[in-house]
Structure formats: C-alpha cells, structure tokens
N, C-alpha and C positions, 0 to 999 in steps of 0.2 A: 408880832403885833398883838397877839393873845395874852402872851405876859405882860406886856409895856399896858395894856389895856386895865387888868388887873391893880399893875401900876399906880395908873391913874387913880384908883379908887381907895387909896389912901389919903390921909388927914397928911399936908406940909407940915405939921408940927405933932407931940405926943399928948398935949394938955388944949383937946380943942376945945372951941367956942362957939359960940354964933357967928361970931366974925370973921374967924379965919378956916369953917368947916370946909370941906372939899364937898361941892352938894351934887358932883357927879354920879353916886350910887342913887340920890333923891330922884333927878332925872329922868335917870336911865330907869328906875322900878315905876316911876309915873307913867314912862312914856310905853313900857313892856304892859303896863297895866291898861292904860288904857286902849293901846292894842288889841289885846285880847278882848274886852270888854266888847269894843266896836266889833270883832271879826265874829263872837258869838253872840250877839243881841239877836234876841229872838226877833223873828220875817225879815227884820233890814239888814241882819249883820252879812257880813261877807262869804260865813259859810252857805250860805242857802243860795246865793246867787256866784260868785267867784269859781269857773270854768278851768281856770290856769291858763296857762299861755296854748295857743293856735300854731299847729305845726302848720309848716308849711314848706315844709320838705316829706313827698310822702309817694304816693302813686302818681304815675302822672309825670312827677318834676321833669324828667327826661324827654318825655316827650313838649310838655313846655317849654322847656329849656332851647329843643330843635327848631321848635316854631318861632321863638324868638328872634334866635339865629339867622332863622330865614328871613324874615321879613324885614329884618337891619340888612343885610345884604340887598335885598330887593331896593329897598330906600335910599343906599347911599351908594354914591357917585364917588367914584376913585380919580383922581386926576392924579395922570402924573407928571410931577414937575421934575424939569433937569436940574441938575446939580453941575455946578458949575466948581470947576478943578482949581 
C-alpha cells in the first residue's frame, strides 16, 4: 500500500498542466499542515490538552471480570428444553 501510495502522487501524463495536475500531493501537504498547525496552537492545540487513549485493561480487570460473571449468573434463568429426536 506504501508504494501504490507513492504511486499515486504522480502526474497521469509528463507535460502537466492545470488541468490534468494530480493535486493529491496538494492535499495530502494541506491536510499534514494543517494538522500540525491545530495539534501545536498555542492553549487550544491538542498538545496541551490530548491524554491518549484510556487503558482499561489494567489492575483490577480480573477481578471485574469475576464479578461480572457472577452477577450474569445470578440474573439468568436456564430453562431446559427437550429436544425432540
């Protein structure tokens, strides 16, 4: 995918113009730029406030995990039905 990507960011012809440019590298530097722009703007950008993602597999899970268990157990009701041959 990395080459094909590359790929992309060629001109379909060798004598380009306005009209038939590939404006995929324009994009893609607009869109890297701006990016960056917003994640380092000073008090609002993203670095000053953006934590990363919230584990939530850590201490504990195992024991969550047990109590869960239990209390689906406790709640549901097994009926058993015959199976007919």
């Amino acid at each position: 995918m990395f080459i094909m990507d590359i790929v992309f960011f060629f001109p379909t012809t060798s004598q380009t113009d306005v009209a038939n440019m590939n404006y995929t590298v324009v994009v893609l530097g607009g869109t890297l730029t701006l990016s960056l722009v917003w994640y380092y703007f000073p008090v609002y950008g993203g670095v000053y406030w953006f934590t990363g993602p919230v584990p939530n597999i850590g201490k504990g899970s195992e024991e969550n995990a047990s109590s869960i268990r239990e209390s689906v157990e406790k709640n549901v009701n097994v009926k058993e039905v015959p199976v007919e041959a």
